[in-house]
C-alpha positions in Angstrom: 0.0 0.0 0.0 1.2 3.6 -1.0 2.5 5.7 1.6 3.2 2.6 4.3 5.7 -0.1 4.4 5.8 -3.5 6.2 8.6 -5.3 7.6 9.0 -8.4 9.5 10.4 -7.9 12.6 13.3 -11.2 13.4 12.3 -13.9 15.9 14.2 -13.5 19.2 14.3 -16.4 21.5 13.2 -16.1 25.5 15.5 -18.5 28.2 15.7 -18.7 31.8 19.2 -17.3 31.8 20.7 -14.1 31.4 24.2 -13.0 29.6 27.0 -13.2 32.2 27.8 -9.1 32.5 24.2 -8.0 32.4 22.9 -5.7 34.5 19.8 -7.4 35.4 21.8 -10.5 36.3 22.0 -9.4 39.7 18.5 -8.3 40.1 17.4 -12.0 39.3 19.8 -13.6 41.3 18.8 -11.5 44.3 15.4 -12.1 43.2 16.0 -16.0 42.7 18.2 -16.6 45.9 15.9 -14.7 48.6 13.4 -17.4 49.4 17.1 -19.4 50.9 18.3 -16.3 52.2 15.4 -16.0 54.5 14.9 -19.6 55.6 18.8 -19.3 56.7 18.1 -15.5 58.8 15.1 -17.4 60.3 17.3 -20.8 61.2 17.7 -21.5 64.6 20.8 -23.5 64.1 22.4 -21.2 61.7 24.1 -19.0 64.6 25.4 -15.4 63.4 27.6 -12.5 64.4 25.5 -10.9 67.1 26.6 -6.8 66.8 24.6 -4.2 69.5 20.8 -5.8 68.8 20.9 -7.1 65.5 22.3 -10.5 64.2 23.7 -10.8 60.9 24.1 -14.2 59.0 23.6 -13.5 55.5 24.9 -11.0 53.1 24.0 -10.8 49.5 25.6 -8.8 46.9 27.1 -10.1 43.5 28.6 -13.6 45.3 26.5 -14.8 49.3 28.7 -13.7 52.0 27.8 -15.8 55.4 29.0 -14.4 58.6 29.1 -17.5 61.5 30.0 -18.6 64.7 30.5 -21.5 66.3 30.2 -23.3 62.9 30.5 -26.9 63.5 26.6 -27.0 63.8 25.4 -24.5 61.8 27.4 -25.8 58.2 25.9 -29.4 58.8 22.3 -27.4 58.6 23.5 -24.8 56.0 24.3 -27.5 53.3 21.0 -29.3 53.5 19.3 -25.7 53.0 21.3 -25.6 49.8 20.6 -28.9 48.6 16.9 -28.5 49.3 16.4 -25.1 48.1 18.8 -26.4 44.9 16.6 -29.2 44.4 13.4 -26.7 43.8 15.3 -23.6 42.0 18.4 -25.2 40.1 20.5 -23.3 42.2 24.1 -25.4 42.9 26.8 -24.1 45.1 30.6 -24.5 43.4 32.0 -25.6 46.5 35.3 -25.2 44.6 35.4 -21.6 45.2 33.2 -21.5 48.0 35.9 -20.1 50.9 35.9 -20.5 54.9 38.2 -18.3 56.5 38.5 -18.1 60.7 38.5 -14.2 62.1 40.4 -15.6 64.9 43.6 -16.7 64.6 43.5 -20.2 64.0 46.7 -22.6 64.4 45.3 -26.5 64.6 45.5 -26.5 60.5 42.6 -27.3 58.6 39.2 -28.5 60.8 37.3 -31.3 59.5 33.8 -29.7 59.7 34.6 -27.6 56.7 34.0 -29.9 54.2 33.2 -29.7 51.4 34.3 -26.0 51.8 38.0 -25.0 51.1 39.6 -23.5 53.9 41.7 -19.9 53.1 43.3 -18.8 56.6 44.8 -16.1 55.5 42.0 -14.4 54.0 39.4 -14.7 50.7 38.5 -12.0 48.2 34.9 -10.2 47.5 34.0 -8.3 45.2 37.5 -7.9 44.2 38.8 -6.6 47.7 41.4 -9.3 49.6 39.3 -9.6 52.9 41.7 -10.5 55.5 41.3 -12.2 59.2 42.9 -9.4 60.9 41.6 -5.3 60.6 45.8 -4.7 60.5 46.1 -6.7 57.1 43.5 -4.9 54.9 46.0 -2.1 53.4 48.8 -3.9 52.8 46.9 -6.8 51.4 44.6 -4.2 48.9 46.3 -0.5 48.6 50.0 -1.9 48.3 49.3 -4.5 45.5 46.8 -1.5 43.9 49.5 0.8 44.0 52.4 -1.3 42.5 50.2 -1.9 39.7 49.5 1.9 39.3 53.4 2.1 39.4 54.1 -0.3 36.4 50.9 1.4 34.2 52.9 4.5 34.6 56.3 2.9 33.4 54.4 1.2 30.5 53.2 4.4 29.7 55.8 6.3 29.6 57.2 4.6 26.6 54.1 4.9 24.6 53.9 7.9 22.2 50.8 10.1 23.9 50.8 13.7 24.5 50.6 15.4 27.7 47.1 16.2 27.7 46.5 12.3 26.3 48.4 11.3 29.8 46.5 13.5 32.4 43.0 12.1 30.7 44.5 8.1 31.2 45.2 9.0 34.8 41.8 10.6 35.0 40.0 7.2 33.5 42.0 4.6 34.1 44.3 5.7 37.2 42.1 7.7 39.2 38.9 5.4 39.5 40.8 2.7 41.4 41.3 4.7 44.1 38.4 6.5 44.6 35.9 3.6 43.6 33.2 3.1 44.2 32.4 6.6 46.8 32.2 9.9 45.0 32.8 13.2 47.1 30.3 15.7 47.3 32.5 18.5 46.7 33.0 21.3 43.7 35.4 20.0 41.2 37.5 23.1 41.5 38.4 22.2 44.7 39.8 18.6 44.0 41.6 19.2 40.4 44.2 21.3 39.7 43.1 24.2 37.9 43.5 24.4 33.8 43.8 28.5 33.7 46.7 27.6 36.0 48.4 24.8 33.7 46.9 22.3 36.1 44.8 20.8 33.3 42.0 19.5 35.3 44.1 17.0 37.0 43.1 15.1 40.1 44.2 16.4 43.6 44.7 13.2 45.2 45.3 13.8 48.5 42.1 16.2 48.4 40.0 13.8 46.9 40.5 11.5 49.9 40.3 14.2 52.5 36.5 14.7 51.0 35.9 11.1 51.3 36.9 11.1 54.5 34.5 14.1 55.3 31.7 12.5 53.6 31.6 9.6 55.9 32.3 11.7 59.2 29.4 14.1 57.8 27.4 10.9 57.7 28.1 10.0 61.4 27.6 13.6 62.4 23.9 13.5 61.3 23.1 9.6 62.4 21.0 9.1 59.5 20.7 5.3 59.8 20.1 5.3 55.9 23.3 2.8 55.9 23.7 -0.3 57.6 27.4 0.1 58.1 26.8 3.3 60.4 24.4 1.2 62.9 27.5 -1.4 62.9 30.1 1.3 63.9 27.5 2.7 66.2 27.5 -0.6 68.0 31.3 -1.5 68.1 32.1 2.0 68.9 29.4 1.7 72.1 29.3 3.4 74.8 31.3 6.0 72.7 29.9 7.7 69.3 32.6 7.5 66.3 32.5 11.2 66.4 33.9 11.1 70.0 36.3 8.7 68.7 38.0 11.4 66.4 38.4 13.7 68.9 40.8 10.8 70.9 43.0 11.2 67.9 42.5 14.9 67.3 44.5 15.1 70.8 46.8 13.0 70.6 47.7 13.6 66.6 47.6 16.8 64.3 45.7 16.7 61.5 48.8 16.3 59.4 49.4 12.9 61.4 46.3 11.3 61.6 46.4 7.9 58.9 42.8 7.0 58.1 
């Protein structure tokens, strides 16, 4: 027919997967795997971390994060769960990868309760941060292997052929976002860049970048908006104190220009 135009559309097939990648991959799997996380936050036998009033088992983000104690009962009861909610869903655990690690130190080797678990003393990675047993190990076992491989993209780089401005925009894509990932400050951008009308070229101001992050949490403390769940936990660990009161322990016994956050 004059003045219209028909075209047939191609067929697209409809699964009950999703691309590895996709963004909606972890809506469904937060979706898929709630009925199990709620049978194991209602288990009696499943004992967690008990921190000020609330008891926390269960964490669920990209990868299940299971916070225990005393967990020669509670694994027993924690893989039938699995294998039952499996049995109804197609869910299946690679146990493989699945990692135990102890927060207290732990020097009788490897229990036998574990199984089929692997055992990683000396800590497991999340979400691509290297969580360690011990508060002590967290920076040298995440900053300093982040920032010897900063060192050797700058070598690399300085071979390569790229103007000035070309290297000031790969540490501003490439460089910068690892250290500032995945918080953004709340602060003008004059203030954390270096200034172009003063040949600064808009490049970063480290050390005033993290400053601002570290503002933007005390900020957060200051007006105990329980919005976060991490503020009730340092709430509770920092009992009877507030964390506010905590800084001003360190604001008299270091300057500012001392303090190491």
């Amino acid at each position: 027919r004059r003045g219209s135009s028909f075209r047939r559309e191609a067929q697209t097939s409809l699964s009950s997967g999703d691309g590895a990648g996709s963004p909606v991959s972890l809506l469904l799997f937060s979706l898929a795997i709630k009925p199990l996380a709620i049978a194991i936050r209602q288990s009696n036998d499943i004992k967690g971390i008990l921190i000020g009033t609330k008891l926390y088992k269960i964490l669920l983000y990209a990868d299940i994060l299971l916070t225990l104690t005393d967990p020669v009962k509670p694994i027993p009861g924690l893989i039938d769960y699995v294998n039952k909610f499996g049995k109804i869903s197609g869910y299946k655990v690679n146990y493989v990868k699945s990692e135990i690690m102890p927060l207290n130190a732990c020097d009788k080797g490897e229990p036998a309760f574990i199984k089929p678990f692997r055992w990683d003393p000396t800590g497991l990675k999340y979400l691509g941060i290297r969580i360690t047993p011990r508060i002590s190990q967290l920076y040298p076992e995440n900053i300093n292997p982040m920032i010897i491989h900063i060192k050797d993209k700058l070598v690399k780089w300085k071979k390569l052929p790229i103007s000035f401005l070309g290297r000031v925009n790969l540490i501003k894509m490439i460089i910068f976002p690892k250290l500032i990932y995945p918080v953004k400050p709340k602060i003008k951008t004059e203030v954390l860049q270096l200034l172009r009308t003063s040949s600064g070229w808009g490049l970063p101001k480290v050390e005033n970048y993290v400053l601002s992050l570290h503002a933007r949490i005390i900020s957060l403390w200051a007006t105990q908006k329980h919005t976060n769940l991490w503020l009730e936990i340092e709430e509770s660990v920092c009992k009877p104190c507030h964390p506010i009161n905590m800084l001003n322990k360190i604001e008299n016994s270091h300057s500012l220009s001392e303090i190491t956050f």
